[in-house]
C-alpha positions in Angstrom: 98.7 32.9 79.7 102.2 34.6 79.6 104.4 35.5 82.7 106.9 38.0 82.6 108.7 37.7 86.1 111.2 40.4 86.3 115.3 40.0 86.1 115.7 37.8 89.4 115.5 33.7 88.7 112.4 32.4 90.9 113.3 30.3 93.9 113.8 26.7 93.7 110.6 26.3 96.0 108.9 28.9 93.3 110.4 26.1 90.7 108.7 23.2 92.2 105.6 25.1 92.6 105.6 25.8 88.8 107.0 22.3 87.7 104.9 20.0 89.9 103.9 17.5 86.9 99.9 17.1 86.6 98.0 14.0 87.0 96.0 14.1 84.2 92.5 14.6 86.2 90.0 17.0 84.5 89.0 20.2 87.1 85.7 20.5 89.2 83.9 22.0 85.9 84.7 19.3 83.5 86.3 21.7 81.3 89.9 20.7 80.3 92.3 23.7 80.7 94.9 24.7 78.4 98.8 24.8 79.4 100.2 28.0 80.9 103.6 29.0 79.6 106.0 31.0 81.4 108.6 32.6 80.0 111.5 33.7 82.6 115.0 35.1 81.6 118.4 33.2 83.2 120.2 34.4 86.2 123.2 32.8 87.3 124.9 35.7 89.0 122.3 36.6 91.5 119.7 34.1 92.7 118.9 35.5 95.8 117.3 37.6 93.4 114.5 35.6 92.6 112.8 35.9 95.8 111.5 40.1 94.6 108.7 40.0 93.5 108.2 41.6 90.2 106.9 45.2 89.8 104.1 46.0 87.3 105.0 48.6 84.8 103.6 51.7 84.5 103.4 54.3 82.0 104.4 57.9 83.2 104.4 61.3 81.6 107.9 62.1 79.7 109.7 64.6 82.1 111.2 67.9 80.7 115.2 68.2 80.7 115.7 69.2 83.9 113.8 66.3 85.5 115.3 63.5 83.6 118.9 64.9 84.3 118.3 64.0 88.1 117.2 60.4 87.4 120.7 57.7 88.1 121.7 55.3 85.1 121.4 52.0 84.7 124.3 49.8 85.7 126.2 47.9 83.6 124.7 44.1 84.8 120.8 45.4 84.4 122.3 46.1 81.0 123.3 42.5 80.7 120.6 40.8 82.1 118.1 42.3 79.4 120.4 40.7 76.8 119.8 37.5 78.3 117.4 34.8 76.2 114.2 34.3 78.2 113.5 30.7 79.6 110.1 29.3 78.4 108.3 26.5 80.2 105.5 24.6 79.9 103.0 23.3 82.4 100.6 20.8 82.3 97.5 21.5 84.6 96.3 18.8 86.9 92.8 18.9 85.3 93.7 18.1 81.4 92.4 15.7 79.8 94.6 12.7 78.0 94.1 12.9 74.5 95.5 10.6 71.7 97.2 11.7 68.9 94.2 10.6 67.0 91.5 12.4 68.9 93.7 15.2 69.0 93.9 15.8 65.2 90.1 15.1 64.8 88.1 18.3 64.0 85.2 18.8 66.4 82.8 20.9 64.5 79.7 22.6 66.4 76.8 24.3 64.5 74.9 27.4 65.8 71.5 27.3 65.8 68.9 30.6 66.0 66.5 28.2 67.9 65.4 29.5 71.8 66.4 26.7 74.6 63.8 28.4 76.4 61.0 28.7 74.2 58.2 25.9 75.0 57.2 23.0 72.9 54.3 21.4 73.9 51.5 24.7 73.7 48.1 23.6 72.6 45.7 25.7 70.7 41.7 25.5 69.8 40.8 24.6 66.2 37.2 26.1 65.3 37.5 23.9 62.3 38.1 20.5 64.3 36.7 21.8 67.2 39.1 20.5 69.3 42.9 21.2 71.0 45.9 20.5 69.0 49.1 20.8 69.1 51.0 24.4 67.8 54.6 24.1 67.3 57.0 27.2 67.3 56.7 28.2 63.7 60.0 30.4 62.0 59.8 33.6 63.7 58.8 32.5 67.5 62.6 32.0 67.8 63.2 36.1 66.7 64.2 38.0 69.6 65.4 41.5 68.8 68.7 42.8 70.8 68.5 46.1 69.3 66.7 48.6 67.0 67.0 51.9 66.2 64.8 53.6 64.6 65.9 56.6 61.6 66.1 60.2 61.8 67.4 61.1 58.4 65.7 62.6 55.3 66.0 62.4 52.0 68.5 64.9 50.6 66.3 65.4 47.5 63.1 66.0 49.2 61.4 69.3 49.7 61.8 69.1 53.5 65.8 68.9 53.3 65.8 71.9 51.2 63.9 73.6 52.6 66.1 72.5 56.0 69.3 73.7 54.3 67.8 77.0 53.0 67.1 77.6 56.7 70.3 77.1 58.0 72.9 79.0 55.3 70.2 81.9 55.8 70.9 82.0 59.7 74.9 81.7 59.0 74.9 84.7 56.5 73.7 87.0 59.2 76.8 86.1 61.5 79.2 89.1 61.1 82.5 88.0 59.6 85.7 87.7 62.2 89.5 88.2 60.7 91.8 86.1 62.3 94.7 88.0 61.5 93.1 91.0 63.7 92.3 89.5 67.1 94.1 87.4 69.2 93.5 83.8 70.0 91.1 84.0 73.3 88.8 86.2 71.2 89.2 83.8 68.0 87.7 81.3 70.5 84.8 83.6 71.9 83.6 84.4 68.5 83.6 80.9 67.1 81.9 80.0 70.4 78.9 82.8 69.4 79.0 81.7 65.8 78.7 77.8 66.7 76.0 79.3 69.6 74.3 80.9 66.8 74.1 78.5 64.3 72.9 75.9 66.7 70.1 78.0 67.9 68.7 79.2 64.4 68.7 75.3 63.3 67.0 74.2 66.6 64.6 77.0 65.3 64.2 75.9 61.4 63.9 72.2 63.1 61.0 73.3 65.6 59.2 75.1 63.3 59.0 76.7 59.6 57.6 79.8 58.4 54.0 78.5 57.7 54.3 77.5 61.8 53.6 74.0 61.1 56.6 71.3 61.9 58.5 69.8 59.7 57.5 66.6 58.9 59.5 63.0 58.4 58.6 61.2 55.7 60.1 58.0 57.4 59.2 58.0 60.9 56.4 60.8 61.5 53.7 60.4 63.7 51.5 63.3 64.3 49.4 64.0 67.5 46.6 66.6 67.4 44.3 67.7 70.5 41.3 67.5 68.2 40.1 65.6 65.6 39.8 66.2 61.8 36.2 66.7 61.0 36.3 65.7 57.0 33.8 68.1 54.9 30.9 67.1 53.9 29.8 65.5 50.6 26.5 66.1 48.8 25.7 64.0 45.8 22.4 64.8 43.5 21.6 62.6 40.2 19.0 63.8 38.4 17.1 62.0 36.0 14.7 62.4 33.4 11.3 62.3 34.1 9.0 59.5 33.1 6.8 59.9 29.8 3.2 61.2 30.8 0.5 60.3 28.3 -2.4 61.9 29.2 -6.3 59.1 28.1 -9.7 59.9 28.6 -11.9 57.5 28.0 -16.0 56.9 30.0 -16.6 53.5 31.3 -20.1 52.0 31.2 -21.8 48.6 31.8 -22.0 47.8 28.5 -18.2 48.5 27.6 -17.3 46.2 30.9 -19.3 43.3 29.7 -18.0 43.6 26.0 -14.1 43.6 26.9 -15.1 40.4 29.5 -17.2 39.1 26.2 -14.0 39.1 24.0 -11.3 38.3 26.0 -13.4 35.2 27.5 -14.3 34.1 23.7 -10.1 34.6 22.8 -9.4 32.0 26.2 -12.1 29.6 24.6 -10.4 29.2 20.6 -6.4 28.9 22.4 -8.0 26.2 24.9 -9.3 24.6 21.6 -6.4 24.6 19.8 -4.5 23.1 22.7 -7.1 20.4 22.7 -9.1 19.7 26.4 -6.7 16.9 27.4 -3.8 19.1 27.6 -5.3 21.3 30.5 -6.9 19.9 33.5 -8.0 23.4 34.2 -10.3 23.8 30.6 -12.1 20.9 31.9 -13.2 22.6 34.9 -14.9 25.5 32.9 -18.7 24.1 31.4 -19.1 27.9 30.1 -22.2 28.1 27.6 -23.1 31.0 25.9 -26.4 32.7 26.1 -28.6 32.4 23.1 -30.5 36.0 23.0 -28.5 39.0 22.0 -26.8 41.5 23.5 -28.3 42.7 26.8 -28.6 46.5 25.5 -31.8 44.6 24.5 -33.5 44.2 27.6 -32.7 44.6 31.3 -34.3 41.6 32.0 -32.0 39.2 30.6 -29.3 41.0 32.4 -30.2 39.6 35.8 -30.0 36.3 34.1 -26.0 36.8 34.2 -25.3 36.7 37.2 -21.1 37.7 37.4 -20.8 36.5 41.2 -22.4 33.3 41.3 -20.8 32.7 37.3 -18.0 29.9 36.7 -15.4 32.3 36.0 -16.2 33.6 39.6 -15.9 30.5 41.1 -12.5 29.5 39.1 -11.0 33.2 40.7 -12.5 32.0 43.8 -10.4 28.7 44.0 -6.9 30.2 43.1 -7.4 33.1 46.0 -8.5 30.2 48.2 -5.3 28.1 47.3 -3.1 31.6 48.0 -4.9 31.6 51.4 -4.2 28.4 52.8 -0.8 28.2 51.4 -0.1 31.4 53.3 -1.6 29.7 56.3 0.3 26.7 56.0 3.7 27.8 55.1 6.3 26.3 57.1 4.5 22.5 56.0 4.9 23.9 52.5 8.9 24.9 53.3 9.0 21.4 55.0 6.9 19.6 51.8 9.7 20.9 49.2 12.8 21.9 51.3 13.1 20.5 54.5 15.2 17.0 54.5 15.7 14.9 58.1 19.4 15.5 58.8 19.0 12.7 62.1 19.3 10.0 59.2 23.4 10.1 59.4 23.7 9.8 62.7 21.3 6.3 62.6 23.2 3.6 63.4 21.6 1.2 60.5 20.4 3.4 58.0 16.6 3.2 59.3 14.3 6.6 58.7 11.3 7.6 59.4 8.8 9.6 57.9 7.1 13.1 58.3 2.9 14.0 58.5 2.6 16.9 56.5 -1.3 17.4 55.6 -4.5 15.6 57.1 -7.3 15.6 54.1 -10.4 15.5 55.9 -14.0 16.7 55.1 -17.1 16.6 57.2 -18.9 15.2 54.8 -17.0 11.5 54.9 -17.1 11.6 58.3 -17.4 7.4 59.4 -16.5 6.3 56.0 -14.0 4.0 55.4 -11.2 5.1 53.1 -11.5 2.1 49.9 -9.3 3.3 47.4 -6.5 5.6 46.6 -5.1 6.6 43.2 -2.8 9.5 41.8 -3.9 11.5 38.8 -1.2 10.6 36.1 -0.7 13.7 34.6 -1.1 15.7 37.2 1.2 15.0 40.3 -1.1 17.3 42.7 -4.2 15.6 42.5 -5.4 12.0 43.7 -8.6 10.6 44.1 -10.0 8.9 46.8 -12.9 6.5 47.4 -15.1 6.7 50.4 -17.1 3.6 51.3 -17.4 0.2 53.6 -15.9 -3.0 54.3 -18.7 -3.9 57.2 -21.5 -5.8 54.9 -24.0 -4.4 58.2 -23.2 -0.8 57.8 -23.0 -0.2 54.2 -24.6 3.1 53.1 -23.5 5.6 49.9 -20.5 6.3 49.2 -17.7 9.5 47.8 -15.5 10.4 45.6 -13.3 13.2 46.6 -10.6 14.7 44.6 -7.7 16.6 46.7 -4.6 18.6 45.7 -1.7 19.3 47.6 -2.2 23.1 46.3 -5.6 23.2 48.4 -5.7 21.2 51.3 -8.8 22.1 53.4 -11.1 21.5 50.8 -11.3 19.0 47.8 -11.3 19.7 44.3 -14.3 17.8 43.3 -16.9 15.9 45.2 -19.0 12.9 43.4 -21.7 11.4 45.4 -22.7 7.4 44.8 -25.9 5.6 45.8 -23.3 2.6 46.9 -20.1 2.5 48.3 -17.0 3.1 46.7 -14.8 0.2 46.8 -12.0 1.1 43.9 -11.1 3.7 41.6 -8.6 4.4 39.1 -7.5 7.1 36.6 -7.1 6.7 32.7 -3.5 6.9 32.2 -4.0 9.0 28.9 -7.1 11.0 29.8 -7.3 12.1 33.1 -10.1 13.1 33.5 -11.6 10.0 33.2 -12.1 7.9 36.5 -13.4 4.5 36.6 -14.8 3.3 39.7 -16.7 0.0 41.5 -19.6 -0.2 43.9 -20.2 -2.7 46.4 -23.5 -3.0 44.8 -21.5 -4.6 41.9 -22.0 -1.4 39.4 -19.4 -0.1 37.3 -19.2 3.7 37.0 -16.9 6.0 34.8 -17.1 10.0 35.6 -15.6 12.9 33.4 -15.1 14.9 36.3 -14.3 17.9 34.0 -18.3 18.2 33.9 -18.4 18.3 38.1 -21.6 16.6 38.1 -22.8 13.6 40.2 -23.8 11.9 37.1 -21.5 9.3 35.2 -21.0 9.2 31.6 -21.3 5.3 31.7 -22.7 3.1 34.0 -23.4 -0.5 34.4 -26.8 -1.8 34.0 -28.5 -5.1 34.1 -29.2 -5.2 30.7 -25.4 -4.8 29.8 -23.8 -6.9 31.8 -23.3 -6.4 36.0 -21.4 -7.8 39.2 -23.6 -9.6 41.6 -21.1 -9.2 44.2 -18.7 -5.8 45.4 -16.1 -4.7 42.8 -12.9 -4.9 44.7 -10.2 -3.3 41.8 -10.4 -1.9 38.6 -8.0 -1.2 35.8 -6.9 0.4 33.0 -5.1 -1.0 30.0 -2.5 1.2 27.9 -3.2 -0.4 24.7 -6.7 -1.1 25.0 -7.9 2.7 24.7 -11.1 3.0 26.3 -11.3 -0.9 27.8 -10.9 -1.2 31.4 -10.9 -4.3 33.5 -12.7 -5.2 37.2 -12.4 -8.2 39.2 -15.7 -9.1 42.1 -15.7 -11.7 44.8 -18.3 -13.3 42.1 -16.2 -15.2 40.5 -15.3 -13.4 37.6 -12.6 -11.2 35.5 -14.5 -8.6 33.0 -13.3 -6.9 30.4 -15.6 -3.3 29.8 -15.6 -1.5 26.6 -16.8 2.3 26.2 -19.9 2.1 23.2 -21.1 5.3 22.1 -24.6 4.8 24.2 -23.6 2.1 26.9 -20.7 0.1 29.0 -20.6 -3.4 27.9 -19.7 -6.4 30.1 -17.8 -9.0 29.0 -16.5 -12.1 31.4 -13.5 -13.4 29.9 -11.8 -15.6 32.8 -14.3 -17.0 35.6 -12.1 -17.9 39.2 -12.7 -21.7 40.1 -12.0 -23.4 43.2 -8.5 -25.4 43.3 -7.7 -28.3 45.6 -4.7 -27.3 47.8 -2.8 -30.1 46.6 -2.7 -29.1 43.5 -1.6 -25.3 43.7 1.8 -26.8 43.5 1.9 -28.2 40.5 2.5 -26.7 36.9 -0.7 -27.5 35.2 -3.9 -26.9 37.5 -6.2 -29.6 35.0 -7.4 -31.1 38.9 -10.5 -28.9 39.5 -13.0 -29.5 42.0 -16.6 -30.1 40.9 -18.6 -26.9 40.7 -21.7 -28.2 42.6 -19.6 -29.0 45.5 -17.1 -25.7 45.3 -18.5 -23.1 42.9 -16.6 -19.9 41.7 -13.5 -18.6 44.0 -14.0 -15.0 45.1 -11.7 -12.4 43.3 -10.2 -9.7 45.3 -7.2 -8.3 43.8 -5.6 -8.3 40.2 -3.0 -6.7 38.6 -1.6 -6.7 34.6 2.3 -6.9 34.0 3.6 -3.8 32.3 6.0 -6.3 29.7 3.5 -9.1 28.9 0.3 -7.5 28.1 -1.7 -10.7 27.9 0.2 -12.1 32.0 -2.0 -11.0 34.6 -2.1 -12.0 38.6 -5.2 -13.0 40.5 -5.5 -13.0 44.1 -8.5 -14.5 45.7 -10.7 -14.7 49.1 -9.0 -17.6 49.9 -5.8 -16.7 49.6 -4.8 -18.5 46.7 -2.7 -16.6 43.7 -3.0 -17.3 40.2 -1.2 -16.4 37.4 -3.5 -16.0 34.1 -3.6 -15.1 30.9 -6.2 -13.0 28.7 -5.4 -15.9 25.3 -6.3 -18.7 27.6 -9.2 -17.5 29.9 -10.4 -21.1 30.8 -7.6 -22.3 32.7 -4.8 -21.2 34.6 -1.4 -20.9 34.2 0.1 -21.8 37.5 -1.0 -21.5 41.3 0.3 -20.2 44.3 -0.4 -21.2 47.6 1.3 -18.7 49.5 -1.2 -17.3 52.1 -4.3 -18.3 53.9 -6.6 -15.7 54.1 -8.0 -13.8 51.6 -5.4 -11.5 49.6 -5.8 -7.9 50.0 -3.5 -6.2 47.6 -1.1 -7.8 44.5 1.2 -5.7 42.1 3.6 -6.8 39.6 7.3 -4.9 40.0 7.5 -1.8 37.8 11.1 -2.5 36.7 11.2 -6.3 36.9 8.4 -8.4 35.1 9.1 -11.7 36.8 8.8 -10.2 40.8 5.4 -9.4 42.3 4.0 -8.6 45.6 1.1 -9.4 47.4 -0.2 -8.9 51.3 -3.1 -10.6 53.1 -4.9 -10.4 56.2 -2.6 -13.4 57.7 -0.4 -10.5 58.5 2.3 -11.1 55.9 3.5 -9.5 53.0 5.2 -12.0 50.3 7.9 -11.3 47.4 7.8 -13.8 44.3 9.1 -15.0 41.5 7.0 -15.5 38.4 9.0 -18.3 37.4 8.4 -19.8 41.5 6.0 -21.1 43.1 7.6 -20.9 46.3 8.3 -17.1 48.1 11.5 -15.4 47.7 11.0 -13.2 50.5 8.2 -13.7 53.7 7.5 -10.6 55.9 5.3 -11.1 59.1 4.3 -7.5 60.4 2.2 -8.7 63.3 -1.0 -7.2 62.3 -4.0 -7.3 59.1 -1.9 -5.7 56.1 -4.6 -3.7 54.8 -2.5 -2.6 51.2 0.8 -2.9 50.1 2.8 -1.0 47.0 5.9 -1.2 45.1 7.6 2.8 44.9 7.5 4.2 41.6 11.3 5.4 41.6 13.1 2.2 42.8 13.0 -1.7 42.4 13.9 -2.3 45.8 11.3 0.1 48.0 8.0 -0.8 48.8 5.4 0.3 51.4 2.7 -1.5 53.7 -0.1 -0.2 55.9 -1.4 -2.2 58.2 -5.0 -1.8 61.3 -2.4 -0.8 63.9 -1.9 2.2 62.5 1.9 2.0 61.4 3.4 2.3 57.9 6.1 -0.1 57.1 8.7 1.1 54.5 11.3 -1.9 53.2 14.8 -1.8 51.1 15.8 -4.9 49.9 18.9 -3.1 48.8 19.7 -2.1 52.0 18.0 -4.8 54.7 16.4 -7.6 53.4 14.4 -9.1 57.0 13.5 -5.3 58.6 11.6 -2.5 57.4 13.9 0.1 57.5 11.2 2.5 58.7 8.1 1.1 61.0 6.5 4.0 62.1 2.8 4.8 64.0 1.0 8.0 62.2 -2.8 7.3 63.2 -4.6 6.0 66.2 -6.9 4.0 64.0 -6.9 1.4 61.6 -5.0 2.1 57.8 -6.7 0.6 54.9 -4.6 2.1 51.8 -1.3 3.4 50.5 0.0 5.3 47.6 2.8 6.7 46.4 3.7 9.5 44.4 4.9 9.6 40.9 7.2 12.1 41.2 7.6 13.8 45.1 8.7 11.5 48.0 5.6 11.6 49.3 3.4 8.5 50.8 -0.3 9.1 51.1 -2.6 6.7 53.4 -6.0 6.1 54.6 -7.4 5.0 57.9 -10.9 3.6 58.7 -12.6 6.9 59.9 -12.4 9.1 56.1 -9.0 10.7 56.7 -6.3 10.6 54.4 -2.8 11.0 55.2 0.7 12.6 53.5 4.1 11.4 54.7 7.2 12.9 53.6 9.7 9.9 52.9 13.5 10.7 54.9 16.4 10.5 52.5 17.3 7.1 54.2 14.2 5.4 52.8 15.3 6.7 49.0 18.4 6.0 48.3 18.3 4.3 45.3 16.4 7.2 43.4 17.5 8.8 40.4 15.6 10.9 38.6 15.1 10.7 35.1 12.4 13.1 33.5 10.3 16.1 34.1 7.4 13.8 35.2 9.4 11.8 37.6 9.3 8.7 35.2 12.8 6.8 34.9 14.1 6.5 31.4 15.4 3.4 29.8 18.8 3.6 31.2 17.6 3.6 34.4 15.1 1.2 34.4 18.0 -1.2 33.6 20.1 -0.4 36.3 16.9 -0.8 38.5 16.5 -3.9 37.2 19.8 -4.7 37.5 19.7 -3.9 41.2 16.4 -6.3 41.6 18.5 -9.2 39.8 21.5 -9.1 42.1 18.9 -9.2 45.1 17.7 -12.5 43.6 20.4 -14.2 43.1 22.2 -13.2 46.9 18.5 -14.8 48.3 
């Protein structure tokens, strides 16, 4: 700040007012202040003069001739004094900081930032993807904040508007009558450049408002237009036409005799393709036993034509079926939807892994009403169909038994129903034909049925004369490489091998079961046999062939004794094992590991061993009779057991090798059998009371699958890495 006193010299106290030195102390608002100069001129001559006060300047309106002649001069020592050199002081205020030379020559930069002080920093949003709050900082333009705007009013000097515009106005100037300026003075020069500015102004307000259509002008920057009504757009009609569809016009007269000649052909074209495709290829060409009449044409007589009966006909009854499948798959849609779609979403939120399984269907018929469910089996060709066998284990209430053949495309009724005199203890499908179906009796008879002819009567059956069981037929089998042999094993004693003539079923007993001491189950060679007047023949009741070694089969017997045999030396077996102490219900070699078998008993366990072993790799205990137990056909490591409380067991040894992963209660009453399917997760099982059972397996419970073919069978590559899988298992155990 700069002082300008005027020509008198402050007072000495003025002097000490202005001089008094500063102590250095910064002011109340922490803000060091600058020094004020004053500059003051010198006065030696006067200094009483220094107590006036000085008199602020001010500028006033230059005053004509006559007013400036009144106004004194200046005196000769004002004249002086203005030639004097000012005096220029400096004070220091008392609230200055002290500042080194250092810090004094250090730059002190400071940045601007656009950032708001005021704007907040801790605001939390929802996320509909998380689902949850989370933190939203001030993204780039929360700090904007907009001080001024303006918006435009110009228009294009090219457009059609501003033309238009500036036609308007040099029209409404032309028509303002010209004014010489030589010719009228200078109050009416103003008057008429008023009216012609008046003029001007009014006739653009008027080209602004409005043009000469009536419509305003429009800005092609900042228009906004505001109508009391709306715009109804026109209507739009839109017609294709197209040409019509050819029109043929037929005539033709339908008779009796033209209907049954069309049928006549195209049913004689179906017979020669299912020929040429050969009968095993269609399970559905085996159903039809179609023969054709021997007399001629029925123009002949009207008698024979009752004969043909077209309702109660086999082609009938084949239409019949497929309207009744459509019919109850209608009914029983959503267990379809749950059969091939649905999959248990619950199993990711299990704390172990465990799953569970699902009750689809219930295949029951009033005809096996208290029967005992014996035997399951899958067809092998097709993945629909299984077979089951209807009978007893109570020796007191043994009557005749079933055969019932269900598909999961029909599943109120069976496919086929075959009535035997005994009851059905086991049955099994030919793995190349399937239409053939081996079963045993309790009576000790052997049956085989071609159930493409749907008639109670068998196309073999054991006699007396041939060769027969004395005792009930607990499992039969067939062999891949052995064509029409299959093999049964009785609580006789004894291991038969039955061959297929062309006029009867031949017996032939190639390995009879003898007792063993228990002290000798242990050892390698089992030459220590006990006398067969004192012990006799060991009761067979479960067998099973190994898919690698044709000749290696398993034996399980009444008294729970295992024994591993083969077909080259029948009289002896190849080692023992002493693993349970009742009778064994159920044995199976691995599918993808030729040295690991299975087997359950009615001791309530269910035991894993080594071929190689005779001691168990694994030992289950699941508190009840097992009734069955079975490997799965699409891992090493899953495998099933049903046992007379009425749960179903599931086990990974991949993924827990003491618990089931899934122990589950479907049925009030006793299970007897399991099965699984070759291709769909599905688990079928059998109580004591006829009813059979379909479980949907949870996604937990098949982890390990991987399908390899259109049948569901694994190829090679996979069967390794199954195996694989099974080998690590063994060696962590």
């Amino acid at each position: 700040m700069v002082l300008r006193p005027s020509k008198s010299v402050p007072t000495p106290k003025q002097n000490k007012a202005i001089r008094s030195p500063s102590n250095g102390k910064p002011s109340s608002s922490g803000v060091p202040t600058s020094p004020v100069v004053i500059k003051s001129r010198r006065k030696d001559k006067d200094p009483t003069a220094a107590s006036k006060s000085p008199q602020p300047k001010t500028h006033k309106r230059r005053p004509n001739s006559a007013a400036s002649s009144k106004t004194p001069k200046r005196s000769s020592a004002s004249c002086s004094d203005a030639l004097d050199e000012p005096l220029r002081r400096v004070i220091k205020p008392e609230n200055q900081l002290e500042l080194t030379e250092k810090e004094l020559e250090e730059d002190v930069t400071r940045i601007l930032t656009g950032d708001d002080p005021n704007l907040p920093q801790n605001v939390c949003r929802f996320s509909f993807k998380d689902k949850c709050y989370k933190p939203d900082p001030p993204g780039q333009g929360d700090n904007m904040a907009v001080h001024f705007s303006l918006e435009g009013c110009s228009m294009h000097v090219n457009s059609d508007e501003c033309k238009k515009l500036m036609t308007e106005q040099e029209a409404a100037v032309s028509i303002i009558p010209d004014v010489h300026d030589g010719e009228s003075s200078d109050s009416d020069g103003r008057a008429v450049a008023a009216a012609v500015e008046g003029k001007a102004d009014s006739a653009t307000s008027s080209v602004l408002s409005s043009t000469d259509d009536g419509i305003k002008a429009k800005n092609q920057f900042n228009f906004s237009e505001r109508a009391s009504q709306t715009f109804n757009n026109p209507l739009k009609s839109r017609a294709i036409n197209t040409e019509p569809p050819l029109v043929t016009q037929y005539q033709d007269d339908v008779s009796q005799w033209k209907i049954y000649d069309n049928y006549k052909a195209d049913f004689l074209i179906n017979q020669k393709m299912m020929e040429n495709q050969g009968t095993e290829d269609k399970l559905a060409s085996m159903m039809l036993d179609y023969k054709e009449p021997s007399s001629p044409s029925p123009r002949s007589s009207s008698g024979e034509q009752d004969s043909l009966d077209t309702i109660h006909s086999e082609t009938m009854a084949n239409t019949l079926k497929i309207m009744e499948r459509l019919v109850n798959q209608n009914a029983q849609d959503e267990v379809f939807q749950d059969f091939k779609y649905y999959e248990d979403e619950g199993d990711q939120f299990r704390e172990h892994g465990e799953g569970v399984v699902m009750p689809l269907w219930t295949f029951v018929t009033s005809r096996t009403n208290k029967k005992q469910v014996t035997s399951l089996c899958w067809n092998p060709r097709y993945n629909d169909l299984f077979a089951v066998g209807y009978g007893s284990y109570d020796y007191m209430r043994q009557s005749s038994g079933m055969v019932c053949c269900f598909s999961l495309k029909n599943t109120s009724y069976p496919e086929y129903i075959i009535s035997v005199e005994s009851g059905v203890m086991c049955l099994d499908f030919h793995p190349r034909h399937p239409s053939l179906l081996a079963v045993g009796c309790y009576d000790g008879t052997v049956l085989v049925y071609d159930i493409k002819n749907r008639s109670n009567t068998p196309i073999y059956s054991s006699c007396l004369r041939s060769g027969k069981h004395s005792d009930p037929v607990w499992q039969v089998c067939w062999r891949h490489s052995n064509g029409f042999n299959f093999y049964s094993i009785s609580s006789d004693g004894k291991v038969a091998n039955w061959t297929m003539s062309k006029n009867e079923l031949k017996m032939e007993p190639f390995m009879f079961l003898k007792l063993t001491s228990p002290a000798d189950n242990n050892k390698e060679d089992s030459s220590s046999i006990l006398e067969p007047a004192l012990s006799g023949l060991a009761g067979g009741s479960a067998f099973d062939f190994n898919s690698k070694l044709d000749n290696l089969f398993l034996v399980g017997t009444e008294e729970g004794n295992i024994h591993a045999c083969s077909k080259a030396y029948s009289g002896q077996y190849m080692k023992s094992y002493d693993g349970h102490h009742m009778g064994v219900h159920a044995i199976q070699w691995n599918p993808f590991h030729e040295d690991i078998f299975i087997s359950c008993s009615a001791d309530w366990t269910v035991k894993i061993w080594d071929h190689n072993s005779s001691q168990c790799l694994l030992h289950f205990d699941l508190g009840d009779d097992v009734g069955d137990v079975c490997w799965s056909p699409y891992s090493s490591t899953v495998f099933a057991a049903v046992t007379t409380d009425g749960k179903v067991h599931v086990f990974d040894l991949a993924q827990n090798k003491r618990e089931p992963m899934c122990s589950q209660k479907v049925d009030k009453r006793a299970l007897t059998k399991a099965a699984f399917n070759r291709k769909e997760f599905v688990l079928i099982v059998g109580d004591d009371i006829g009813r059979v059972i379909s479980l949907k397996l949870s996604p937990n419970l098949r982890r390990s699958h991987d399908d390899g073919g259109e049948e569901g069978v694994l190829d090679d590559e996979m069967t390794q890495i199954q195996r694989d899988i099974m080998v690590k298992l063994i060696a962590s155990i």
